[in-house]
C-alpha positions in Angstrom: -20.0 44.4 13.2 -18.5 42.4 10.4 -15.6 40.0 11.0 -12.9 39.6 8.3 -9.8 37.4 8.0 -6.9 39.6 6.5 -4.2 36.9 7.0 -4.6 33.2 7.5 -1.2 32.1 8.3 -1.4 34.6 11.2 -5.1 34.0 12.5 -6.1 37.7 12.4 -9.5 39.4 11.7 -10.4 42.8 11.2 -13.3 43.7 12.6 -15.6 47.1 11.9 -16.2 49.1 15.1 -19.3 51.5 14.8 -18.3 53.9 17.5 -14.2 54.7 18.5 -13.0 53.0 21.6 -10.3 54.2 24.1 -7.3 53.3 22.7 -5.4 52.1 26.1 -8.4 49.6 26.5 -8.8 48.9 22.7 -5.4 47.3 22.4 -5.5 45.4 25.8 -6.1 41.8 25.1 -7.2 41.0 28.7 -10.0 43.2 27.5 -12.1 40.4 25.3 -13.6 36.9 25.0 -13.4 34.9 22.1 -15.3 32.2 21.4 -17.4 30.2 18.9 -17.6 27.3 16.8 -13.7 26.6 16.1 -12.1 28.2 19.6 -11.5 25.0 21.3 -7.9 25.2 22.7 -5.8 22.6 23.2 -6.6 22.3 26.4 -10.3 21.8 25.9 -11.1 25.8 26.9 -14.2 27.2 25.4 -12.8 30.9 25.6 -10.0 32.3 25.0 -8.1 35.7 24.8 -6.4 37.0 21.6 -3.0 37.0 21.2 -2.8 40.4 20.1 -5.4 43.3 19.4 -4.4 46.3 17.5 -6.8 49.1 17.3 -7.0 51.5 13.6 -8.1 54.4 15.4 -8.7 56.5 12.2 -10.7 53.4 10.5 -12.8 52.3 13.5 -11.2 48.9 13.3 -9.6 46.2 15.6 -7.3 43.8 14.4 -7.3 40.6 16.5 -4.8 37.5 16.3 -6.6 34.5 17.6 -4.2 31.9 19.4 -2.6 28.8 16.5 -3.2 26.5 19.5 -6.9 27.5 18.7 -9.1 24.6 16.3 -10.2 27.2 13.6 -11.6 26.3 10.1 -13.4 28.0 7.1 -17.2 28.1 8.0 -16.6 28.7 11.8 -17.9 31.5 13.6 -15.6 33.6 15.7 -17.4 35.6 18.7 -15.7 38.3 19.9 -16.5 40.2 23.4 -15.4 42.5 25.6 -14.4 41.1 29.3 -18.0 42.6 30.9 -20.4 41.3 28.4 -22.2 39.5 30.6 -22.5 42.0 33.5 -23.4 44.3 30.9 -26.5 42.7 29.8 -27.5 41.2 33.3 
């Protein structure tokens, strides 16, 4: 799953899906986790949620908008998963 950024002054990143997702749950930001190297908010969380998702149906792509509040520079690493990761690999 590659992770792009298509606009900097807006904090959004495509990224490539491999299989289509349900379009209701796609674009629900309650839906994922972000985390990594630069998502420290400002109030010292190590997660966060998106600030918006929108979900290319026809391309197999999500765009997601990542929070300004968030500490993110060129080099960082942006994690991005869905709400039940971790009762999905437990």
């Amino acid at each position: 799953m590659g992770k792009i950024l298509i606009d900097k002054n807006n904090y959004v990143f495509e990224v490539s899906l491999s299989e289509p997702l349900d379009v209701e749950t796609a674009r629900d930001v309650n839906n994922y986790i972000l985390s990594g190297t630069g998502i420290v908010n400002v109030t010292g969380q190590q997660t966060i949620k998106p600030d918006q998702v929108e979900y290319i149906e026809n391309q197999r792509k999500l765009r997601i908008r990542i929070p300004s509040a968030s500490g993110f520079v060129d080099g960082d690493t942006l994690t991005v998963l869905p709400v039940d990761y971790n009762s999905a690999i437990g």
